[in-house]
N, CA and C atoms of all chains as a GROMACS GRO file, in nm:
protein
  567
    1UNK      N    1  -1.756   8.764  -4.063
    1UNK     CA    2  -1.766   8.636  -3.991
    1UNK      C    3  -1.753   8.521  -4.090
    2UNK      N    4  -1.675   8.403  -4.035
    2UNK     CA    5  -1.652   8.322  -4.132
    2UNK      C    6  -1.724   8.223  -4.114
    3UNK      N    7  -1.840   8.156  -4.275
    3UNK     CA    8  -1.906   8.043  -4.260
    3UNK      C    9  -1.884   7.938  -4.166
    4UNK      N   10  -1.771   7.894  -4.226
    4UNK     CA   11  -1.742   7.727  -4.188
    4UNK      C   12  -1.564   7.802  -4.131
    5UNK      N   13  -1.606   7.662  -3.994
    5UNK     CA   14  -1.422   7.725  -3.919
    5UNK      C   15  -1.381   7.630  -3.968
    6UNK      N   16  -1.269   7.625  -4.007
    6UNK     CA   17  -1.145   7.523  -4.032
    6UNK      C   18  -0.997   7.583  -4.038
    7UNK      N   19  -0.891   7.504  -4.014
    7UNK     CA   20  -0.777   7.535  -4.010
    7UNK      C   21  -0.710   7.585  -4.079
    8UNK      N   22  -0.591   7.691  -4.054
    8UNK     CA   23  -0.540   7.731  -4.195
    8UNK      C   24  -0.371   7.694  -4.154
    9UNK      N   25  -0.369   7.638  -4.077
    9UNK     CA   26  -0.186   7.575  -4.050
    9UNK      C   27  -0.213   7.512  -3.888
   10UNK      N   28  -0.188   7.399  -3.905
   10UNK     CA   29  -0.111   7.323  -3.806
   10UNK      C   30  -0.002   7.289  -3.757
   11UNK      N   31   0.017   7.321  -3.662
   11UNK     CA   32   0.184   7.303  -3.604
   11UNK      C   33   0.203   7.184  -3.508
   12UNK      N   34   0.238   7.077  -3.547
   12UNK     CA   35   0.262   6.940  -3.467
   12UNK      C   36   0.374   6.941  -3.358
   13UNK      N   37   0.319   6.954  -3.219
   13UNK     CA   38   0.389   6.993  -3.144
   13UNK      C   39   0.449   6.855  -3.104
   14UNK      N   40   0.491   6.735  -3.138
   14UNK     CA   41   0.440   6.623  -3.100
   14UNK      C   42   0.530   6.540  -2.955
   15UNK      N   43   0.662   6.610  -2.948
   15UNK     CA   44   0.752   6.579  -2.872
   15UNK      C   45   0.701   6.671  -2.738
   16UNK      N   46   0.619   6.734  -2.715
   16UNK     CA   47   0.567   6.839  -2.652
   16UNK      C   48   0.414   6.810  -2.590
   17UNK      N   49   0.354   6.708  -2.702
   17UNK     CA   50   0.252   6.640  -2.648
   17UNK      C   51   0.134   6.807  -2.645
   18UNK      N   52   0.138   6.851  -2.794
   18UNK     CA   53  -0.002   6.979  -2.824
   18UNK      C   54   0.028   6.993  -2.995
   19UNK      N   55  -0.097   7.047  -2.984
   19UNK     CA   56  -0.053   7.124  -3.132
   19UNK      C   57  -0.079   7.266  -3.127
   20UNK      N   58  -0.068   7.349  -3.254
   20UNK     CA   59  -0.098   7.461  -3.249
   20UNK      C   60  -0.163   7.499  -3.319
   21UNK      N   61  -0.301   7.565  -3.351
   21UNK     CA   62  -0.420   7.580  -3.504
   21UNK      C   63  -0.422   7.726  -3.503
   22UNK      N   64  -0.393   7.750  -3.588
   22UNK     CA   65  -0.414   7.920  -3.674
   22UNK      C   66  -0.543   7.844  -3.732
   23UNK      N   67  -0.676   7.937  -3.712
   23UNK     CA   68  -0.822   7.907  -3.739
   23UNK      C   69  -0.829   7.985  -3.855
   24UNK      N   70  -0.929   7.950  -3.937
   24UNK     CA   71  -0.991   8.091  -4.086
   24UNK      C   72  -1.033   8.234  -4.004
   25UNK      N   73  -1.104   8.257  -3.898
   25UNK     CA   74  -1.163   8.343  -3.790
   25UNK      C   75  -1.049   8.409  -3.720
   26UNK      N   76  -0.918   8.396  -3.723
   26UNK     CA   77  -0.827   8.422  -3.648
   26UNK      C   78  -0.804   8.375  -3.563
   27UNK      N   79  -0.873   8.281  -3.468
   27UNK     CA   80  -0.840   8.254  -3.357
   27UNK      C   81  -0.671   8.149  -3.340
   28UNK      N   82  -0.634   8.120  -3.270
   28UNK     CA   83  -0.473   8.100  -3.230
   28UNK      C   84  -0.504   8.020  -3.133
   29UNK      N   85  -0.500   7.865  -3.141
   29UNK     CA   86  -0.544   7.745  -3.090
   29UNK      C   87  -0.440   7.668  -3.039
   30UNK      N   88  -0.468   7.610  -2.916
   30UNK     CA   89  -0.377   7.523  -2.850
   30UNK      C   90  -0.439   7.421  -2.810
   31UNK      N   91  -0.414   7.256  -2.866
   31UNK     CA   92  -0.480   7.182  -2.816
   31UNK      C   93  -0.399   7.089  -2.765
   32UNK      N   94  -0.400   7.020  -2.681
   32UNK     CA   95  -0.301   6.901  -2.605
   32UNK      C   96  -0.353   6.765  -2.615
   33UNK      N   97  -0.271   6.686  -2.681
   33UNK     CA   98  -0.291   6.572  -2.678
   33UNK      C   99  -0.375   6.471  -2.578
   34UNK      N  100  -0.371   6.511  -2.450
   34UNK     CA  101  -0.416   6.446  -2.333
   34UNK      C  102  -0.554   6.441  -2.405
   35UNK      N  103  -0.555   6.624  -2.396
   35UNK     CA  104  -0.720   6.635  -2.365
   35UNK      C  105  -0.772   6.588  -2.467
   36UNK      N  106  -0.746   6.581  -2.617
   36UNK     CA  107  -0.772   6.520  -2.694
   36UNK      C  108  -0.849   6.350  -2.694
   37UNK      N  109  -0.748   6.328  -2.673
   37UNK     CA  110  -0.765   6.162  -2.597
   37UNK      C  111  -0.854   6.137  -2.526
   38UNK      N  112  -0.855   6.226  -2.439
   38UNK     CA  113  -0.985   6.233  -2.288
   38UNK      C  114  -1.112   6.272  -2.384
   39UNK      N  115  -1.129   6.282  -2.497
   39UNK     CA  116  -1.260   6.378  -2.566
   39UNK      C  117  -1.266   6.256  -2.704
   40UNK      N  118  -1.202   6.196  -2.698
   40UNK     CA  119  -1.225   6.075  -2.838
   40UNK      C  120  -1.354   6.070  -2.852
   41UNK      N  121  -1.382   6.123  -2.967
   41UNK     CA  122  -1.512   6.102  -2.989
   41UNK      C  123  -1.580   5.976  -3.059
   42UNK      N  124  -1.477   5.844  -3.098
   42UNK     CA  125  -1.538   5.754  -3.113
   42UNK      C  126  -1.648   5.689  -3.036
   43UNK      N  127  -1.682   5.606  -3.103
   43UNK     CA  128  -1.785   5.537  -3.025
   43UNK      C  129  -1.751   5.412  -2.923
   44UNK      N  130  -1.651   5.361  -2.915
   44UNK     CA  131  -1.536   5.326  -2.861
   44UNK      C  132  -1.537   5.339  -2.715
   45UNK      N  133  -1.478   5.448  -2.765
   45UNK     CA  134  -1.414   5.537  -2.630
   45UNK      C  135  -1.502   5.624  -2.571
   46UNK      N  136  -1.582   5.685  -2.617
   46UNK     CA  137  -1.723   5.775  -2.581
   46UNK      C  138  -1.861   5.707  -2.537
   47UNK      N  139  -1.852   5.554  -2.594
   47UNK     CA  140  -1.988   5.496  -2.544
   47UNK      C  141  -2.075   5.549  -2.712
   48UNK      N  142  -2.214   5.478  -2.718
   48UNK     CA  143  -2.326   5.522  -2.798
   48UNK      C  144  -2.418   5.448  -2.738
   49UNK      N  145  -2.542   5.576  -2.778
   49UNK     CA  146  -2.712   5.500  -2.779
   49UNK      C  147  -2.734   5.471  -2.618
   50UNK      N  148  -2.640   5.597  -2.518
   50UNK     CA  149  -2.679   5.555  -2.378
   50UNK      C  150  -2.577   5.479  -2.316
   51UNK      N  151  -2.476   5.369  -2.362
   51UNK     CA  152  -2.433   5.293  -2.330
   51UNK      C  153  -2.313   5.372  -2.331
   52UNK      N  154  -2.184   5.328  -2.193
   52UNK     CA  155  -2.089   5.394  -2.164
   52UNK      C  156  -1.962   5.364  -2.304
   53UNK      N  157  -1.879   5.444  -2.278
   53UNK     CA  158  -1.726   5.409  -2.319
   53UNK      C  159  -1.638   5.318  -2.307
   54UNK      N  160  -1.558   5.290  -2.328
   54UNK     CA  161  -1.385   5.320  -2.241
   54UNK      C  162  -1.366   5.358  -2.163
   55UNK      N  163  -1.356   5.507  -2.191
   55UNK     CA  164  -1.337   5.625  -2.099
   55UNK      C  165  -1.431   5.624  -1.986
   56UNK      N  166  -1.534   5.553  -2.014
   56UNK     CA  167  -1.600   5.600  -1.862
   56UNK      C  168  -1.504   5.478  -1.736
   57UNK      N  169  -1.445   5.440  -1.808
   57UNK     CA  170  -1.391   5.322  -1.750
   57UNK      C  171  -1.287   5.314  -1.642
   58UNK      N  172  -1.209   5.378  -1.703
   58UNK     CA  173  -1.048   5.395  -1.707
   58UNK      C  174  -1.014   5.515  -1.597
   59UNK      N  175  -0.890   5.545  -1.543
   59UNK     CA  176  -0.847   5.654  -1.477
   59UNK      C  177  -0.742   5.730  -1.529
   60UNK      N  178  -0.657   5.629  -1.605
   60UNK     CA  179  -0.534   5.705  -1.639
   60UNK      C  180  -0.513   5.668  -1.793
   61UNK      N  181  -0.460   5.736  -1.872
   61UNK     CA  182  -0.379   5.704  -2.046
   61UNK      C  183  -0.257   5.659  -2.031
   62UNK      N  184  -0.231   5.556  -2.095
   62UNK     CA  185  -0.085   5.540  -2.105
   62UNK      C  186  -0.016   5.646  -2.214
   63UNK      N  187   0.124   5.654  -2.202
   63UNK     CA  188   0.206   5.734  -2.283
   63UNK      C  189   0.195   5.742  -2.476
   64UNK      N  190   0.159   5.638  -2.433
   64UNK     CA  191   0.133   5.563  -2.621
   64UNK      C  192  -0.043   5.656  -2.696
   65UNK      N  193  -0.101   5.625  -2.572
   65UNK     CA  194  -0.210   5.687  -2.590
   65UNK      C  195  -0.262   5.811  -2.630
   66UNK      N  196  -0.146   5.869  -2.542
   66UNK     CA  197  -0.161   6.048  -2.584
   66UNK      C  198  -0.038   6.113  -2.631
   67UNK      N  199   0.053   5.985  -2.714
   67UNK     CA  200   0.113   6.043  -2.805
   67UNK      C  201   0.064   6.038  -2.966
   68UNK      N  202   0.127   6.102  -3.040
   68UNK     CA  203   0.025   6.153  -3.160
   68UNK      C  204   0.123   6.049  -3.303
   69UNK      N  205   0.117   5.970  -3.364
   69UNK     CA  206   0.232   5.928  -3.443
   69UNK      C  207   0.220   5.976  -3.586
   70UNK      N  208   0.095   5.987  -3.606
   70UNK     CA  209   0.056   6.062  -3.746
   70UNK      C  210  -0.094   6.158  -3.733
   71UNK      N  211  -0.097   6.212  -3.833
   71UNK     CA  212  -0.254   6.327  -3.862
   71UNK      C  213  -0.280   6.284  -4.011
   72UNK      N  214  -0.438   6.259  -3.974
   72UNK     CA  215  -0.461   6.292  -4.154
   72UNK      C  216  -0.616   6.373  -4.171
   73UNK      N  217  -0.610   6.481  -4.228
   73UNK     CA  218  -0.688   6.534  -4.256
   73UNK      C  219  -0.856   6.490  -4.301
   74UNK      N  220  -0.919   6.477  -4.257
   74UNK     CA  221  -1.064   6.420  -4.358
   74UNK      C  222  -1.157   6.519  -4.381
   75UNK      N  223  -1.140   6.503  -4.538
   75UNK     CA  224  -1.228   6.629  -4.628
   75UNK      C  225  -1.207   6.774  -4.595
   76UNK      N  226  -1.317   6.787  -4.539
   76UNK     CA  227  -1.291   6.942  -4.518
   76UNK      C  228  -1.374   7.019  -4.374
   77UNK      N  229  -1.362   6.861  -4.279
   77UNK     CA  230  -1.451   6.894  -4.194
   77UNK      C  231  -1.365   6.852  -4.040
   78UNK      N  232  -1.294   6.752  -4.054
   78UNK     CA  233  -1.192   6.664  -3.915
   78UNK      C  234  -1.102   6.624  -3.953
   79UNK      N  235  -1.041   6.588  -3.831
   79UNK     CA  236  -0.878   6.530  -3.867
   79UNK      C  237  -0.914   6.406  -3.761
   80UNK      N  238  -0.842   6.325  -3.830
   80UNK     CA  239  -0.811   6.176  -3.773
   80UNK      C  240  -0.675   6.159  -3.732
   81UNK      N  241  -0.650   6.177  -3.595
   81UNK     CA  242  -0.531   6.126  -3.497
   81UNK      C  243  -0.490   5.996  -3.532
   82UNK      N  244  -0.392   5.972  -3.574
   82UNK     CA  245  -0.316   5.815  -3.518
   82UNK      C  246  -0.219   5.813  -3.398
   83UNK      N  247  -0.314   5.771  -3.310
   83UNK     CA  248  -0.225   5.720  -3.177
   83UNK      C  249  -0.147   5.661  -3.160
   84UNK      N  250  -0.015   5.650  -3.087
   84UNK     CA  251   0.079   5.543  -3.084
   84UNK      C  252   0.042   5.392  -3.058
   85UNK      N  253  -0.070   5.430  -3.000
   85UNK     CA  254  -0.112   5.298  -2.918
   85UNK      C  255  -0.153   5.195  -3.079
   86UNK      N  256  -0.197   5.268  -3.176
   86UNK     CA  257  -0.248   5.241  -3.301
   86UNK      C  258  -0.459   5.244  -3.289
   87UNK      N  259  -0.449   5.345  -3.190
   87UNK     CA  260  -0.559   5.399  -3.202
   87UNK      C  261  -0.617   5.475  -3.305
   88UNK      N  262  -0.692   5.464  -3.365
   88UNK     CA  263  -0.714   5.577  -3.526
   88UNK      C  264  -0.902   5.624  -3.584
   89UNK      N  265  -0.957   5.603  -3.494
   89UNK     CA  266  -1.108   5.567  -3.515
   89UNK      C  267  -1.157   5.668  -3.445
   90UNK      N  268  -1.093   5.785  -3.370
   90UNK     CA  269  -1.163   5.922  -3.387
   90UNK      C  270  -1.147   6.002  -3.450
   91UNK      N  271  -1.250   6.028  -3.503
   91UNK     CA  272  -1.268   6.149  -3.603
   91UNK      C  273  -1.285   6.278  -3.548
   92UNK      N  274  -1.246   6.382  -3.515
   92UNK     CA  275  -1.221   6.504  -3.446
   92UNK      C  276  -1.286   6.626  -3.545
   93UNK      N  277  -1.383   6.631  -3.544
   93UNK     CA  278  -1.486   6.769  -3.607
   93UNK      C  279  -1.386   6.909  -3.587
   94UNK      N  280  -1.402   6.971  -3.634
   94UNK     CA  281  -1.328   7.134  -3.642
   94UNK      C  282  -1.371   7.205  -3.518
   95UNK      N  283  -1.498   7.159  -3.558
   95UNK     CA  284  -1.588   7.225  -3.388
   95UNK      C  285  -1.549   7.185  -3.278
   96UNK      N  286  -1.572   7.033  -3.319
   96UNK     CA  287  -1.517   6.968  -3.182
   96UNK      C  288  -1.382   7.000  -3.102
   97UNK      N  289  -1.292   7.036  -3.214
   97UNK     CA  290  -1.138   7.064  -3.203
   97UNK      C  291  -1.140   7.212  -3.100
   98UNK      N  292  -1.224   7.290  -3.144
   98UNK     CA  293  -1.254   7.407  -3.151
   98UNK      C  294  -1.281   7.422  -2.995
   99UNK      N  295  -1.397   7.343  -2.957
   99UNK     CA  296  -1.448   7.336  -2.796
   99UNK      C  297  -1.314   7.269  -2.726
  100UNK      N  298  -1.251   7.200  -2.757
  100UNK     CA  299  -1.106   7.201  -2.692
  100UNK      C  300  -0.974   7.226  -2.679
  101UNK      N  301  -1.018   7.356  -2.722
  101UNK     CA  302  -0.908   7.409  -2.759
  101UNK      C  303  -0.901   7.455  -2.612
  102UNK      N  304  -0.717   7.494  -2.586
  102UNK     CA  305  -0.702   7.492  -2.439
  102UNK      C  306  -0.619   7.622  -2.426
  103UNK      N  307  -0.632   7.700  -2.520
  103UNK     CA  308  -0.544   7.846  -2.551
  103UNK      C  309  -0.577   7.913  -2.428
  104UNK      N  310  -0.498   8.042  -2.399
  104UNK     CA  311  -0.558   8.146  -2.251
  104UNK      C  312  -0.687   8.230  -2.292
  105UNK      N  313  -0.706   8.219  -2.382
  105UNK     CA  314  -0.881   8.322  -2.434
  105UNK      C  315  -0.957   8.231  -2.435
  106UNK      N  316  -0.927   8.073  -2.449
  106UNK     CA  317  -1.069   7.998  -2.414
  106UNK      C  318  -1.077   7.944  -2.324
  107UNK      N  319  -0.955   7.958  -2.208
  107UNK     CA  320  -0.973   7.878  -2.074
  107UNK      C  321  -1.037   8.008  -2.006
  108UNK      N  322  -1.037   8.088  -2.007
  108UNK     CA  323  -1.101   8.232  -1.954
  108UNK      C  324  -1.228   8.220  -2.041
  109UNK      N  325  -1.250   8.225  -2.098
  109UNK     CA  326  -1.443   8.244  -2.132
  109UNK      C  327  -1.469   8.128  -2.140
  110UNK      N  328  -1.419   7.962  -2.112
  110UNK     CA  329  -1.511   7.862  -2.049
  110UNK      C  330  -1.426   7.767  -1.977
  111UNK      N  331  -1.404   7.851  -1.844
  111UNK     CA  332  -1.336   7.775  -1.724
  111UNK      C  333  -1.377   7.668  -1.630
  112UNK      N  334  -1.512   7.618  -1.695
  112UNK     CA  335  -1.547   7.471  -1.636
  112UNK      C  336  -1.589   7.424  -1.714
  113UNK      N  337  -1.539   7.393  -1.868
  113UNK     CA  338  -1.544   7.328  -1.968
  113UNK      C  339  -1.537   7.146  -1.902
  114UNK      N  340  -1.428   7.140  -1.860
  114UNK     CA  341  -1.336   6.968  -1.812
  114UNK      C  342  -1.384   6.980  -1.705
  115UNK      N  343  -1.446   6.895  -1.695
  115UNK     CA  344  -1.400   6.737  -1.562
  115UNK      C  345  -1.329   6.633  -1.607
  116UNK      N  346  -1.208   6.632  -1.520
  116UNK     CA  347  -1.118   6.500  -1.572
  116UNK      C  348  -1.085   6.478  -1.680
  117UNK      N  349  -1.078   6.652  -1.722
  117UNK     CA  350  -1.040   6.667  -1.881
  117UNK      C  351  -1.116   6.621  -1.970
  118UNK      N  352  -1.261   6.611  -1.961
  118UNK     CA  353  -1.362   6.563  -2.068
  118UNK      C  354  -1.425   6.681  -2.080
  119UNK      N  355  -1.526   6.705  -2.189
  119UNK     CA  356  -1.598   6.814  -2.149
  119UNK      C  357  -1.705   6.799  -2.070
  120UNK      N  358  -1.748   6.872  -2.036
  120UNK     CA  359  -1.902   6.853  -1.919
  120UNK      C  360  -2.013   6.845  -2.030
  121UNK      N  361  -2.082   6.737  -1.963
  121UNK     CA  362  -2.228   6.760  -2.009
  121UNK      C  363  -2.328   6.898  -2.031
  122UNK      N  364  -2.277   6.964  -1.934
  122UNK     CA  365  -2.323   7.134  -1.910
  122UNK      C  366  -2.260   7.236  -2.025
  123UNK      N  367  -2.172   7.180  -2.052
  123UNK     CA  368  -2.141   7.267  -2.157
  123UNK      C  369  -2.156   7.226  -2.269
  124UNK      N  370  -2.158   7.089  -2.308
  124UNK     CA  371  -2.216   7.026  -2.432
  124UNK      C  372  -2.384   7.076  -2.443
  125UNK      N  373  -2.448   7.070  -2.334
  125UNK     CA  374  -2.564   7.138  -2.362
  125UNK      C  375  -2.631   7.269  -2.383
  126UNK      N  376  -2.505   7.333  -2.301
  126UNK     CA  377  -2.528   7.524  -2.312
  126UNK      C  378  -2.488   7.515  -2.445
  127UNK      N  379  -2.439   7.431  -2.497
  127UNK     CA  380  -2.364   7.461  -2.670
  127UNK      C  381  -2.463   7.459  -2.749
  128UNK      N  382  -2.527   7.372  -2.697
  128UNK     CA  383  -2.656   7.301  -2.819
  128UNK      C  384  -2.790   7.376  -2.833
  129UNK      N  385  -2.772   7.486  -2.693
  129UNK     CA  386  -2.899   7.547  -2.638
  129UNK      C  387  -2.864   7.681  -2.712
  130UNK      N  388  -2.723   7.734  -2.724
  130UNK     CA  389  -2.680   7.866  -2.738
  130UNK      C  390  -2.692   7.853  -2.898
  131UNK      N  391  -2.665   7.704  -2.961
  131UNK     CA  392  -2.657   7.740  -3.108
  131UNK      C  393  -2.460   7.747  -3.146
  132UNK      N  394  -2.434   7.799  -3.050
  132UNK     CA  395  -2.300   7.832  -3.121
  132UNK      C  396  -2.185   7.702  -3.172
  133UNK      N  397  -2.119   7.814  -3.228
  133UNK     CA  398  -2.023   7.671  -3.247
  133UNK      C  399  -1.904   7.751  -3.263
  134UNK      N  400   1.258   6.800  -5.142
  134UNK     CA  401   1.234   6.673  -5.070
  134UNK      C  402   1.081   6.569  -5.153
  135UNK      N  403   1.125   6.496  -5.166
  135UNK     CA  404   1.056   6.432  -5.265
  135UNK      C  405   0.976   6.329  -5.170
  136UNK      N  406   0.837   6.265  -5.185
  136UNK     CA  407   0.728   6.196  -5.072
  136UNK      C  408   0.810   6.093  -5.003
  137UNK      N  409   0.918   6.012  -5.151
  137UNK     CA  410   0.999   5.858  -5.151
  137UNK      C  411   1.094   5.948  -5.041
  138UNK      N  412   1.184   6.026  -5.024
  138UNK     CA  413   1.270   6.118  -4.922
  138UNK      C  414   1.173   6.115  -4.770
  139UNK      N  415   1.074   6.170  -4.813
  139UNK     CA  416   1.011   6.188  -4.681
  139UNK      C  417   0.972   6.083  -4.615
  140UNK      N  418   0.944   6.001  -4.653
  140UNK     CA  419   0.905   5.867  -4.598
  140UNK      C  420   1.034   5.798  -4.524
  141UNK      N  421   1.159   5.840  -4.613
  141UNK     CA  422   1.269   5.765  -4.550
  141UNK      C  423   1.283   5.852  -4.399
  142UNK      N  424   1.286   6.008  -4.418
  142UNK     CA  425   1.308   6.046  -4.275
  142UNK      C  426   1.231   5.963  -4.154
  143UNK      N  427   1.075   5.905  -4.167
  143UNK     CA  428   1.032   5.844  -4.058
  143UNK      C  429   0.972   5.712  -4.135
  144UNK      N  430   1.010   5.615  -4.152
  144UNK     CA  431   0.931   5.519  -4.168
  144UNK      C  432   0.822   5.464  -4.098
  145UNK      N  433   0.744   5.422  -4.194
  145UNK     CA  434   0.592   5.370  -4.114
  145UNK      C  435   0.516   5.519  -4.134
  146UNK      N  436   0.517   5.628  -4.115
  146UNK     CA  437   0.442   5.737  -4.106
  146UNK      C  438   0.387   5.759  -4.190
  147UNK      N  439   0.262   5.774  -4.176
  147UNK     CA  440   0.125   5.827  -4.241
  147UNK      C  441   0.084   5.945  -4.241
  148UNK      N  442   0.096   6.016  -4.328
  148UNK     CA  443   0.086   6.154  -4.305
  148UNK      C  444  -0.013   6.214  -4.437
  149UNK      N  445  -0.140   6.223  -4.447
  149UNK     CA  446  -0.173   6.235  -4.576
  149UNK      C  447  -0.286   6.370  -4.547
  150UNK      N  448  -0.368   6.458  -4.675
  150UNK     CA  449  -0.434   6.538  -4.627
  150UNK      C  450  -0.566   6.479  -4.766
  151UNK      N  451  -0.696   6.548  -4.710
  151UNK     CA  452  -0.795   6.496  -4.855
  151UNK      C  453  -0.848   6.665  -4.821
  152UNK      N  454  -0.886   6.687  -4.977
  152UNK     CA  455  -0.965   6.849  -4.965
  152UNK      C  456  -1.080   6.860  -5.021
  153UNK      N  457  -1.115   6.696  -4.994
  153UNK     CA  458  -1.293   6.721  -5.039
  153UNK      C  459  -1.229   6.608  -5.167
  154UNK      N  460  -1.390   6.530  -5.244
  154UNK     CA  461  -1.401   6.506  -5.347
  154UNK      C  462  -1.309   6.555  -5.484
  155UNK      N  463  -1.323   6.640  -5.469
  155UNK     CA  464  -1.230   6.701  -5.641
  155UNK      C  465  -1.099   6.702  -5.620
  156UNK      N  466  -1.030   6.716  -5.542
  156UNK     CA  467  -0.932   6.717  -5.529
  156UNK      C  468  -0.844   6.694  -5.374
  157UNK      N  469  -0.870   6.526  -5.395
  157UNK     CA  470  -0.788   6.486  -5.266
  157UNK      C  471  -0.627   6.492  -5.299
  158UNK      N  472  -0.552   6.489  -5.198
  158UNK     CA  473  -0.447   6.441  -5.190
  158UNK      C  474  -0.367   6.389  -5.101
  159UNK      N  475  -0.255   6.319  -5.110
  159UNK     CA  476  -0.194   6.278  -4.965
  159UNK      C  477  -0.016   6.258  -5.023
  160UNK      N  478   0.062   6.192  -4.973
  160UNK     CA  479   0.204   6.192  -4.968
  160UNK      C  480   0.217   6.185  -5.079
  161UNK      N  481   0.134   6.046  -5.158
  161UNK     CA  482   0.140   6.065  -5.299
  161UNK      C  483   0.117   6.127  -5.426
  162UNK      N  484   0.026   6.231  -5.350
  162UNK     CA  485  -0.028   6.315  -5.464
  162UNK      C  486   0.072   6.443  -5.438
  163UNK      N  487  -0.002   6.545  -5.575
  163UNK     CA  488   0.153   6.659  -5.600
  163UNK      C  489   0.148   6.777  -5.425
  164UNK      N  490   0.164   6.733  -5.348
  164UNK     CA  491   0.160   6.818  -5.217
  164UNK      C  492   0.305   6.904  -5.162
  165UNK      N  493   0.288   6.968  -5.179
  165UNK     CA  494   0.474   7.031  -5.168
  165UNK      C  495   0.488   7.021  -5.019
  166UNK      N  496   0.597   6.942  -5.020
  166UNK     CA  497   0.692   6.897  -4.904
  166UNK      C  498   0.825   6.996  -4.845
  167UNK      N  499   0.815   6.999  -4.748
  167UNK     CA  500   0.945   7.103  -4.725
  167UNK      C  501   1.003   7.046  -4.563
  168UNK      N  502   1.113   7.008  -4.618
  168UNK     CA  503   1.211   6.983  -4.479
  168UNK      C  504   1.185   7.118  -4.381
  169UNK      N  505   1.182   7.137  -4.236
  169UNK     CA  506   1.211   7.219  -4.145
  169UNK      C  507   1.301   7.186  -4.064
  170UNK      N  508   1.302   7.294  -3.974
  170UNK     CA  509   1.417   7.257  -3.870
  170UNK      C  510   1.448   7.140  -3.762
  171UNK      N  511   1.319   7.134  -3.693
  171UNK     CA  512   1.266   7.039  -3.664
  171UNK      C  513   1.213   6.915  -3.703
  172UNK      N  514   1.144   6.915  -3.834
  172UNK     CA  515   1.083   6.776  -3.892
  172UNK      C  516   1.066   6.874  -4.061
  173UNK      N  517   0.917   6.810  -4.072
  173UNK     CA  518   0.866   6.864  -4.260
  173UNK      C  519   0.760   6.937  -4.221
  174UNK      N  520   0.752   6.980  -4.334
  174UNK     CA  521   0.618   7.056  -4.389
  174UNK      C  522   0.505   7.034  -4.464
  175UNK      N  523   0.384   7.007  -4.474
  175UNK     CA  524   0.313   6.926  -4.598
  175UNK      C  525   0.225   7.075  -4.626
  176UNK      N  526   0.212   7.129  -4.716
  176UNK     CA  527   0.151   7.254  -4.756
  176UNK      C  528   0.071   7.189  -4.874
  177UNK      N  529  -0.076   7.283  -4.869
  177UNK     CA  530  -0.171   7.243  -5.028
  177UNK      C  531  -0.227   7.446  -5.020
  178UNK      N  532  -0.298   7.392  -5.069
  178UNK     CA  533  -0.390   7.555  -5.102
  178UNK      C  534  -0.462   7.598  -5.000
  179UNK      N  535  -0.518   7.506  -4.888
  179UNK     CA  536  -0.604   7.493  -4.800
  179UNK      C  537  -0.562   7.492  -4.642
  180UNK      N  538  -0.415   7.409  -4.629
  180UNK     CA  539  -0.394   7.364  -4.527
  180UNK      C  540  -0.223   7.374  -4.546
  181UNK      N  541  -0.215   7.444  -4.392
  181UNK     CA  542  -0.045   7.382  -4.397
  181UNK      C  543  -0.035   7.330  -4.271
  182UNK      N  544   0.084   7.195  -4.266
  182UNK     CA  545   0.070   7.119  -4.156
  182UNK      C  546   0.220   7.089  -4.145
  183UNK      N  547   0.249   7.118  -4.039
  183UNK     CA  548   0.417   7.152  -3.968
  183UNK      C  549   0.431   7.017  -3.879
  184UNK      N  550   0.514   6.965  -3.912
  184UNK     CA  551   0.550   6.814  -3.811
  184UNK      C  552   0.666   6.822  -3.746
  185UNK      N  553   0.676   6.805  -3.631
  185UNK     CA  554   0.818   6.770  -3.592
  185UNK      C  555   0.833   6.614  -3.550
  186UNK      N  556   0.977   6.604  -3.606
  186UNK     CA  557   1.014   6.424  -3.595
  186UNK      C  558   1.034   6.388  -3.468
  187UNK      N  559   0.953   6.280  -3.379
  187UNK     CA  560   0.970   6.210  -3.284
  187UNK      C  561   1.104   6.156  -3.280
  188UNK      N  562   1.180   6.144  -3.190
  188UNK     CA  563   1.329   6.002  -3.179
  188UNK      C  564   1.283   5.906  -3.203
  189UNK      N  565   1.378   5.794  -3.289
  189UNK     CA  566   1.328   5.684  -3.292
  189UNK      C  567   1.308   5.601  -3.169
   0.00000   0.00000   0.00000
């Protein structure tokens, strides 16, 4: 079992709107831009301290939004999206990446992950309750 | 393909990787670059990251 998950190749799907993550653990990751976007974990876009988002805001992304124009790696723990829109202020945890990943082995063992493509509160908390990551 | 090369394929693009304290790097540092079929390649010891080029 491997300590710490992190990536061992990324494949920028970007005209395609996903990417693709070969994990240290083996796992074979598919994540889509949308949902990405829909999961910004800034503070921004996510709300802090109780107080809403963006996102709680909004209904739809524009095209700019959930296209991807650059990646840059940070340290050894997230990657930072640059949005077309020139969005750049979420920081995307491995884990975090990890819980959204949208491959066919993780839409089958957590098939009510999304509402409206966010994750659920219910599963952010079975996460926190289970320990796992 | 050299970082000054790669930059010309997409201008404006930011494409950099850090591997912790001791040894960051990004376009400018020694990161081996490799044209693909589709777009480049940015490879280190840690990470390889496959891009394909948007249309302008």
């Amino acid at each position: 079992m491997t300590e710490y998950l992190e990536p061992l190749e990324i494949e920028l799907k970007r005209n395609d709107g996903y990417m693709l993550i070969k994990w240290n653990d083996g796992h074979a990751g598919r994540n889509t831009f949308v949902t990405m976007r829909w999961n910004c974990p800034c503070a921004g876009c996510r709300g802090e301290m109780g107080s809403k988002g963006r996102l709680d805001f909004i209904k739809l992304l524009t095209p700019e939004e959930v296209t991807l124009a650059s990646l840059e790696a940070v340290g050894l723990y997230a990657l930072r999206p640059n949005w077309k829109d020139g969005h750049e202020t979420g920081l995307y945890t491995y884990e975090h990446l990890r819980d959204l990943c949208e491959c066919d082995e993780c839409k089958a063992k957590f098939p009510d992950r999304f509402e409206n493509f966010r994750l659920t509160e219910k599963f952010q908390a079975d996460k926190r309750r289970s320990g796992r990551s | 393909m050299s970082p000054q090369s790669l930059e010309q394929l997409q201008s404006g693009m930011v494409l950099s990787a850090e591997g912790g304290d001791k040894d960051k790097f990004s376009l400018e540092a020694p990161v081996e670059i490799f044209k693909t079929e589709t777009g480049f390649q940015l490879k280190t010891d840690k990470l390889v990251l496959n891009v394909d080029l948007l249309p302008e």
